[in-house]
C-alpha positions as CSV (number, residue, x, y, z in Angstrom):
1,X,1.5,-8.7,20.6
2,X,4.0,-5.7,21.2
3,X,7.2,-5.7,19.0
4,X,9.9,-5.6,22.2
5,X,13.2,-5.8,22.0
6,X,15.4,-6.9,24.4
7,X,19.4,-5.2,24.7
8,X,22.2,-7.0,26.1
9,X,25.7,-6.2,25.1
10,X,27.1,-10.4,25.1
11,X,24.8,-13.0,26.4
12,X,28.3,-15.0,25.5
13,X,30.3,-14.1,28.9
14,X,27.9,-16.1,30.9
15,X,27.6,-13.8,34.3
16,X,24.9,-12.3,36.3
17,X,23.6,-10.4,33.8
18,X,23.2,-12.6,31.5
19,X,21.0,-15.0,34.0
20,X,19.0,-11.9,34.0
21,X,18.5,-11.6,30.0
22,X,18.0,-14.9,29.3
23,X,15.2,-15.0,31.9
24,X,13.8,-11.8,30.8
25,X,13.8,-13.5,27.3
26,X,12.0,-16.7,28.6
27,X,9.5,-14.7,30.2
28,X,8.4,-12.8,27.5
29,X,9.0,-15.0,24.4
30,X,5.6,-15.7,24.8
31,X,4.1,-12.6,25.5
32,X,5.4,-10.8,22.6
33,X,7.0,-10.3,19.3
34,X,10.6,-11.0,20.8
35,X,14.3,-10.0,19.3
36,X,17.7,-9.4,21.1
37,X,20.0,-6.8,20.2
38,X,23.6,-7.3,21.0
39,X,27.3,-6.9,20.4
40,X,27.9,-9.6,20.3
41,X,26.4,-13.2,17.7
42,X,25.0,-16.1,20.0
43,X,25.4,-19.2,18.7
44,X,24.8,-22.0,21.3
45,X,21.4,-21.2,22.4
46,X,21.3,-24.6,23.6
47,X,24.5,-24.0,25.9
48,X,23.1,-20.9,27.3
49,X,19.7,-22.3,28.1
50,X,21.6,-25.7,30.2
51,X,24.1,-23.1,31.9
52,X,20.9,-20.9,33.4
53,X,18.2,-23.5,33.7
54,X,15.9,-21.8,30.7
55,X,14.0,-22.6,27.8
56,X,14.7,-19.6,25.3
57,X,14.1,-20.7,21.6
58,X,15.8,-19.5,19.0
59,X,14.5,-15.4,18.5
60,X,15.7,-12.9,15.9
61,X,18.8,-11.6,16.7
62,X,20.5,-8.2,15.5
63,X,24.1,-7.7,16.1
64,X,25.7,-4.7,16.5
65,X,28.7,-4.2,13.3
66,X,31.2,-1.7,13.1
67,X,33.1,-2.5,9.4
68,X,31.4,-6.0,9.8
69,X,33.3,-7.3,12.8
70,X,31.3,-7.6,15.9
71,X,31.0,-4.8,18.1
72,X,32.4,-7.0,20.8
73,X,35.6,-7.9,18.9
74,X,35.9,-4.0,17.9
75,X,35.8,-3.4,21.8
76,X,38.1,-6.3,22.6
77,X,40.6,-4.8,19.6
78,X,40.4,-1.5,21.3
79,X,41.3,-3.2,25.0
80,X,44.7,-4.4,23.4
81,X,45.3,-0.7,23.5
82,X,44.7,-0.2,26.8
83,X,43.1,3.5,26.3
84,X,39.4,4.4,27.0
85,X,37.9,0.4,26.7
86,X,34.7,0.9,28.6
87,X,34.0,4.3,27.6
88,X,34.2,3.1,24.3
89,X,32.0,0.2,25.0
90,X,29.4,2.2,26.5
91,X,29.5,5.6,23.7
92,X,28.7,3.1,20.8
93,X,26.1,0.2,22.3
94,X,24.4,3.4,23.8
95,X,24.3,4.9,20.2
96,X,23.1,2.0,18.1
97,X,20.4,1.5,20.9
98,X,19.4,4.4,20.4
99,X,18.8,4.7,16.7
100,X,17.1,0.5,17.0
101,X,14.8,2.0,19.4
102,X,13.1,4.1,17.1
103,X,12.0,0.8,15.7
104,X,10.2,-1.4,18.8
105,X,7.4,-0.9,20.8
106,X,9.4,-1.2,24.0
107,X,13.5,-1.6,24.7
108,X,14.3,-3.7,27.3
109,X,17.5,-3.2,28.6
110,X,19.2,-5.8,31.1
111,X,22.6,-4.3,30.4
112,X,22.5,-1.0,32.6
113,X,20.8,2.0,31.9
114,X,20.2,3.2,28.3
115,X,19.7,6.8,27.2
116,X,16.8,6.3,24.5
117,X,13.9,8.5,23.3
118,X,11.4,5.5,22.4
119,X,9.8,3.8,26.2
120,X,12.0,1.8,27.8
121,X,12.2,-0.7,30.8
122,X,16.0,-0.9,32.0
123,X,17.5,-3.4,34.5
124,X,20.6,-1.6,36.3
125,X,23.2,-3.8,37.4
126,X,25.1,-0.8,38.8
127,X,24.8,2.8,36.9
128,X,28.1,2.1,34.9
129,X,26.6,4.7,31.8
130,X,26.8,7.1,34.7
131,X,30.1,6.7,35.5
132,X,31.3,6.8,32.2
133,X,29.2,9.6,30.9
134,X,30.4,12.3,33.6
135,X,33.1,14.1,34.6
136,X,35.5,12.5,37.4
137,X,37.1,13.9,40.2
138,X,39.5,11.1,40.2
139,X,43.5,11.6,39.5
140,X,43.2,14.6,41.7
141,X,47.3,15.0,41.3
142,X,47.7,14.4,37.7
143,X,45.2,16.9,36.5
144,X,46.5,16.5,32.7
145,X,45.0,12.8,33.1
146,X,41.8,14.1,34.4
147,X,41.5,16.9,31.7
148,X,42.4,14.4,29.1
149,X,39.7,11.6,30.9
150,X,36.9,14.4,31.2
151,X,37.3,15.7,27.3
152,X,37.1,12.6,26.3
153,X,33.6,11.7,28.2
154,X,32.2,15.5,26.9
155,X,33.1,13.9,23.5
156,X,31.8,10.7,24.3
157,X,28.3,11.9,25.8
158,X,27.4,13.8,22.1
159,X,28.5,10.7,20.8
160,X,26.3,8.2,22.7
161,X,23.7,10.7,22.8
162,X,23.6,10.5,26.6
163,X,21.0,12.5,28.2
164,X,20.2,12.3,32.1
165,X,16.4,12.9,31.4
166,X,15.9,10.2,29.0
167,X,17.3,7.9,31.6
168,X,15.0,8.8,34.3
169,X,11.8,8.7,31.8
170,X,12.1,4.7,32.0
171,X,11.2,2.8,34.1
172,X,14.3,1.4,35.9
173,X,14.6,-1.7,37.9
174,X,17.5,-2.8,40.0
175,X,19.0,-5.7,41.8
176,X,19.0,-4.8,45.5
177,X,18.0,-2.0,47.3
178,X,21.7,-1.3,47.9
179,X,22.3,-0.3,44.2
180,X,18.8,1.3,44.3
181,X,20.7,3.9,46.3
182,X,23.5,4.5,43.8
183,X,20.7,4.9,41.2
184,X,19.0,7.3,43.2
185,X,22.3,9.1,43.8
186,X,23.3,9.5,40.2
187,X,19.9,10.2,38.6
188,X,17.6,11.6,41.5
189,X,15.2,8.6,41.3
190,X,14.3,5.5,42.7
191,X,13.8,2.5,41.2
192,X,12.1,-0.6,41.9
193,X,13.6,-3.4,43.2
194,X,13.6,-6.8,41.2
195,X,16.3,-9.4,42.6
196,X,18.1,-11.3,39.8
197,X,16.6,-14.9,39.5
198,X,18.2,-17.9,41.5
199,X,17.8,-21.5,40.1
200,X,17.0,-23.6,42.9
201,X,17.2,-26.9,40.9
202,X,19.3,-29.0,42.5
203,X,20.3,-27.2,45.5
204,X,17.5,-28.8,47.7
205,X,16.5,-30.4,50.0
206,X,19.2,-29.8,52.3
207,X,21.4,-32.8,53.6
208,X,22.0,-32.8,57.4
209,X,23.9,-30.5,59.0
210,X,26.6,-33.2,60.1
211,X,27.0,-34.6,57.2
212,X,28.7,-31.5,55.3
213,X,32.3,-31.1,54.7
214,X,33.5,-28.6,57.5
215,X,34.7,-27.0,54.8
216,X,34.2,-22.8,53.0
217,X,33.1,-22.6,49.1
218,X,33.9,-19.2,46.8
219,X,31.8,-18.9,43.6
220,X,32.7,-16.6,41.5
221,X,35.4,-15.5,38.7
222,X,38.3,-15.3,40.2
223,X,39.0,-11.3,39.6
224,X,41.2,-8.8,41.8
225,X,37.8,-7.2,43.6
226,X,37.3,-10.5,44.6
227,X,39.4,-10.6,46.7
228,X,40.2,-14.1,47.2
229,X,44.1,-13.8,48.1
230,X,42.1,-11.7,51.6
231,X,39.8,-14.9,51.8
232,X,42.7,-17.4,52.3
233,X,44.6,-14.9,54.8
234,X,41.1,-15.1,56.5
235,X,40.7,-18.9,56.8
236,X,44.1,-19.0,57.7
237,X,43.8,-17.2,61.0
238,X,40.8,-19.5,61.5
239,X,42.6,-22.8,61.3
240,X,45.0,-20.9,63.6
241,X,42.6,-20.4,66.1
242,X,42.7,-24.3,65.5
243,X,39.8,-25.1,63.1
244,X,39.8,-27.6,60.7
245,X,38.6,-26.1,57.8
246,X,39.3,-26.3,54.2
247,X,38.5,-24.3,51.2
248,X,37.4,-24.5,47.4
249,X,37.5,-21.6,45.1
250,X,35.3,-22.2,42.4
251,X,35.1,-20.0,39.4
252,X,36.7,-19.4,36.1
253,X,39.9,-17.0,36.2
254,X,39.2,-13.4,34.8
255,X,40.7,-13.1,31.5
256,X,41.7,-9.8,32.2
257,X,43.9,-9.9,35.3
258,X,46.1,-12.7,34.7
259,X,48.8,-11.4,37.6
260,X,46.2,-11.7,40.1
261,X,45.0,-15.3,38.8
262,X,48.8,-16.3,39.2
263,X,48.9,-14.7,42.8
264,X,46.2,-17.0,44.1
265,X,47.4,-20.1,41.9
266,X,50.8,-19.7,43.9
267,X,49.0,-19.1,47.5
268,X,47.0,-22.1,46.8
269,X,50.1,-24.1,46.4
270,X,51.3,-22.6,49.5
271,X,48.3,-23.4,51.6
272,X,47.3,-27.0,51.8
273,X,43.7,-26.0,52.9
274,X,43.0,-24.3,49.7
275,X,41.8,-26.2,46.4
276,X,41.4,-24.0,43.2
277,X,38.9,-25.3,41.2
278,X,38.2,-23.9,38.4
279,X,34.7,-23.1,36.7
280,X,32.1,-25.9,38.2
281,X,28.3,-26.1,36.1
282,X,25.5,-28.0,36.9
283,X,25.7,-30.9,39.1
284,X,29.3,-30.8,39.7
285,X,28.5,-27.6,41.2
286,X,25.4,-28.2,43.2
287,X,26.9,-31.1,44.8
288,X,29.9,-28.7,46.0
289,X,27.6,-26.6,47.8
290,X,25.7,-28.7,49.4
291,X,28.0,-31.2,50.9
292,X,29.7,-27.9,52.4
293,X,28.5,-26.0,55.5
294,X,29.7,-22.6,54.7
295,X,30.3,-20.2,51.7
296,X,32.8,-17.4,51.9
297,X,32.9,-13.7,49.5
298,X,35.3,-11.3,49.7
299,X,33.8,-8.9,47.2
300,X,33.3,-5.1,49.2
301,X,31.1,-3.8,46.6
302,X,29.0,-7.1,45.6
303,X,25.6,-5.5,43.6
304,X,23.6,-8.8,44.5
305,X,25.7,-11.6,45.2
306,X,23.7,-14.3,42.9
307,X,26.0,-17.2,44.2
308,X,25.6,-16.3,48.3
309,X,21.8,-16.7,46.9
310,X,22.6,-19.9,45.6
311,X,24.3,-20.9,48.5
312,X,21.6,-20.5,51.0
313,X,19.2,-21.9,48.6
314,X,21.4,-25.0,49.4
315,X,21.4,-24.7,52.9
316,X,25.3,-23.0,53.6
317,X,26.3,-20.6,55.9
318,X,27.8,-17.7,53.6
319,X,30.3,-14.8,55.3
320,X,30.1,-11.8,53.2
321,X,31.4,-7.9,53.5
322,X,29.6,-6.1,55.7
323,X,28.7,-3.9,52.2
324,X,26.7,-4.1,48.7
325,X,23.8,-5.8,47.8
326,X,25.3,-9.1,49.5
327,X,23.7,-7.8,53.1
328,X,20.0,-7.8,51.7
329,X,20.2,-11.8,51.4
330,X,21.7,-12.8,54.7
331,X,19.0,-10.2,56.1
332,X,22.1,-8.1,57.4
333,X,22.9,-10.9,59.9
334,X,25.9,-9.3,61.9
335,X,27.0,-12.7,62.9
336,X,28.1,-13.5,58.7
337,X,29.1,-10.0,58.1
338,X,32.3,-8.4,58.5
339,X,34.9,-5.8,57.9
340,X,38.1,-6.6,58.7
341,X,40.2,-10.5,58.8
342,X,40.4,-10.5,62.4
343,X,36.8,-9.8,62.9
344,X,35.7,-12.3,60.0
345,X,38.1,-14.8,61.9
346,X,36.6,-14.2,65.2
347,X,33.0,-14.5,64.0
348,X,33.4,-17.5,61.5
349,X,35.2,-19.6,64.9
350,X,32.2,-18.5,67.0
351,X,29.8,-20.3,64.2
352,X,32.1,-23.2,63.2
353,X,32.3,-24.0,67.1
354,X,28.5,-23.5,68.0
355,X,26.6,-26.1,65.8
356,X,23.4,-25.2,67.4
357,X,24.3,-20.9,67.0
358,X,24.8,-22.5,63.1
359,X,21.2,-24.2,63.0
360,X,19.9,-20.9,64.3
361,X,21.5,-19.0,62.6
362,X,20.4,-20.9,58.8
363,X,16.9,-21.0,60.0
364,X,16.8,-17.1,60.0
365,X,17.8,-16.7,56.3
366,X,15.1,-16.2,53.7
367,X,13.5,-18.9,51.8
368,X,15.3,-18.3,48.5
369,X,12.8,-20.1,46.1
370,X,10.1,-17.9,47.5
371,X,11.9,-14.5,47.9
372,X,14.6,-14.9,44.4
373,X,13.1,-17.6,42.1
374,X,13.1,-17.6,38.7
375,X,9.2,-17.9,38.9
376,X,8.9,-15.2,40.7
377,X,11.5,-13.2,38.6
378,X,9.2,-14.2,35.6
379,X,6.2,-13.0,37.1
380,X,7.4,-9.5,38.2
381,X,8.7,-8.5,34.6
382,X,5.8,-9.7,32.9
383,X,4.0,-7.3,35.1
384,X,6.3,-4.6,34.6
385,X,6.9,-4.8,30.8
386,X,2.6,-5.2,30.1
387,X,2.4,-1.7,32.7
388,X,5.1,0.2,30.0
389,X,3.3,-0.8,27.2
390,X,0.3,0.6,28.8
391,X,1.5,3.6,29.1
């Protein structure tokens, strides 16, 4: 067995990436001699394993320490300032990776990219180390903010040790072929695609069409680049164009953007249609999606989309941006795909009016089990991970 050790910054925050980790870690827990390394302690393995549908026993676990508080709480200390959070973030989990690589066989990083000497597999969400790591061309007319924002990332990059080389010298996976191409653009390589893993339990079999609520479902947090306040204003015009249709939004409130959780608490209250929520797990959840016929995202720059996944697993009709990773799953269907509210309006009525153009249209997506499961997710990193060590 292969000491490997798996790096995720807080398996605590329960998003994406963290399905992805705690998959990874299943996969291989078996396979090798297994340890996370993190920012941040885990303490409810058994929570985490009945959140993603996983079996991860309790591995060695190093946490990342600055002055013995968490590295987490430092960063969350450091946001109360307001100044330089995520570059922050990313200079010091990037450093400490790099000095616990020197002592694995293999780093496995579902957290972004990592700029490491030792061998490496890395799963990129989006090429955030990138983004923090260069210069920007951003406040174009406040050019003491840029000179300010670019020193401190030429600081930051000796810091973290960041090195553009090391980076493509892994072997780099990524969720959609979408962020593929933001990879590509930022490092000059191409990595392979490995969609995050969907947990069908639950979701399936399908009840019949007319039985469903003619109602729309959004899964997610509720965080500004959602977009949800655009969502309502879209269903609106809808039930103008005189639809019945309702809507839950379904996801816990980001903790970071209170203002824009109170703008969609008071349009909620304003529109009768809309229910918020609030965080749904398990069966609650499932049986939200499947007694609805559609699902509804208003995130433009969606790397996967996980829940429109989970949605069609359960047999919805998802509308998404006509951008991100989101497209790949509805196979770029231009009749659930859209740019602006009047067109989303337009093309949601033509569906909710058209039973049969809504059968068709279902019967076209992907079978989600076969394409995304978490069996198939296992498989593929096995396979990846044994083909680095070989190496």
């Amino acid at each position: 067995m292969a000491d490997v050790t798996v790096a995720h910054y807080d398996l605590n925050t329960r998003g994406g990436g963290e399905a992805v980790c705690m998959n990874v870690l299943d996969a291989l827990q078996d396979e090798h001699d297994l340890s996370l390394l993190t920012a941040a302690d885990v303490t409810d393995w058994e929570g985490l394993n009945d959140y993603f549908g996983t079996d991860v026993r309790e591995i060695p676990i190093r946490t990342l320490r600055i002055g013995g508080l968490e590295l987490a709480a430092v960063v969350e200390g450091v946001e109360r300032v307001g100044y330089f959070t995520s570059l922050f973030q990313h200079t010091v989990f990037n450093r400490y990776c790099r000095r616990a690589g020197s002592e694995t066989d293999l780093l496995v990083s579902t957290w972004n990219e990592l700029s490491v000497d030792t061998d490496s597999v890395q799963y990129v969400h989006f090429p955030r180390l990138y983004r923090e790591m260069n210069p920007t061309d951003e406040y174009e007319d406040r050019w003491a903010a840029r000179t300010i924002v670019n020193a401190a990332r030429a600081v930051a990059r000796g810091i973290a040790g960041y090195d553009e080389a090391a980076v493509r010298e892994a072997t780099l996976l990524t969720n959609s072929a979408w962020t593929a191409g933001h990879v590509e653009e930022c490092y000059g390589t191409s990595p392979a695609v490995l969609n995050p893993p969907i947990d069908t339990t639950g979701l399936s079999p399908s009840p019949p069409w007319e039985e469903r609520e003619n109602g729309f479902v959004f899964l997610s947090r509720i965080a500004p680049e959602k977009n949800v306040p655009w969502l309502i204003e879209i269903l609106r015009e809808v039930r103008e164009r005189g639809h019945d249709v309702h809507f839950h939004v379904v996801g816990p409130k980001e903790s970071g953007a209170p203002d824009h959780f109170a703008t969609v608490e008071s349009l909620a209250r304003e529109h009768d249609f809309v229910t918020l929520e609030g965080p749904m797990y398990g069966e609650d959840l499932h049986g939200m999606l499947r007694r609805h016929r559609y699902g509804i995202n208003g995130a433009r720059s969606e790397q996967f989309g996980m829940a429109i996944a989970e949605m069609v697993a359960a047999g919805m009709i998802p509308f998404v941006p006509n951008s991100g990773g989101q497209r790949e799953i509805v196979d770029e269907n231009p009749a659930v795909m859209f740019d602006t509210t009047a067109e989303a309006a337009e093309k949601i009525a033509a569906v909710v009016s058209d039973p049969q153009r809504a059968e068709r249209i279902r019967a076209d997506f992907p079978d989600v089990e076969a394409k995304y499961g978490k069996e198939v997710f296992g498989e593929r990193i096995r396979a990846v991970v044994d083909e680095r060590l070989e190496r």
